[in-house]
Steps between C-alpha positions, in 0.01 A plus 500: 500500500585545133189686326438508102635731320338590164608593177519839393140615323651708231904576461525755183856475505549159377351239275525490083294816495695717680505864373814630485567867460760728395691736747276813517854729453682286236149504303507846498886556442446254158210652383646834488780396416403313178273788429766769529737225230180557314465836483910545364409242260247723398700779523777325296278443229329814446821678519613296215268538303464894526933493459388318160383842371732714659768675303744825523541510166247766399574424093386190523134368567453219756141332578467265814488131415228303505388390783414104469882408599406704828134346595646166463780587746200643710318202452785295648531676794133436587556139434722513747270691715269219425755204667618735812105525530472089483815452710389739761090356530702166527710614809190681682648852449166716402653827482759401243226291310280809492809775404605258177106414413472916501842553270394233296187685424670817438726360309199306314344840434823665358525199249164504340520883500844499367367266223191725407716766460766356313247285235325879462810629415598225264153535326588892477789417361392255225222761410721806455867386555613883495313576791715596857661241676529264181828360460663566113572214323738652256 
């Protein structure tokens, strides 16, 4: 006696809305990862920036350079931020989407800081060029 058999009520696991998720280690792995790259980036930049005004001569007068050169190098490694963030939402890995969304935020902040700073400087600067940390233009 051959008795019906029915179809499944609910089967999560397949159909065109299937959620697929990321490997709970390998999310982890690239989202430190990526935000340890970050960080040297970072690191990378400031360092060359603060090497800009660093000098053993102790005749000679040296001021940092400004620091626009540097936010937009900060700037592109929170775009990139930015995709790893897209790419990673797109393969279901939610610690590596939240990491990049938090160092793109950070790296938000030091931008529009960076930029304050520098446009209050430049202001000083235009007001009373002999003031400290004013390049010479002679």
């Amino acid at each position: 006696m051959d008795l019906p058999v029915a179809p499944p009520a609910f089967d999560a696991t397949t159909g065109p809305k299937r959620r697929r998720r990321a490997d709970r280690g390998v999310d982890i792995g690239a989202g430190c990862g990526l935000v340890f790259l970050e960080l040297v980036a970072l690191g990378v930049i400031l360092g060359l920036w603060f090497l800009s005004g660093f000098n053993l001569d102790s005749a000679k007068t040296v001021t940092f350079d400004s620091w626009w050169n540097y936010l937009a190098a900060v700037g592109g490694v929170g775009v990139l931020a930015l995709a790893a963030a897209a790419l990673a939402g797109w393969a279901g890995a939610v610690v590596t989407v939240v990491s990049q969304v938090v160092m793109a935020t950070l790296m938000c902040v030091i931008v529009f800081g960076g930029v304050e700073v520098q446009s209050h400087q430049d202001q000083r600067c235009r007001d009373m060029p002999s003031s400290v940390g004013c390049q010479e233009n002679g």
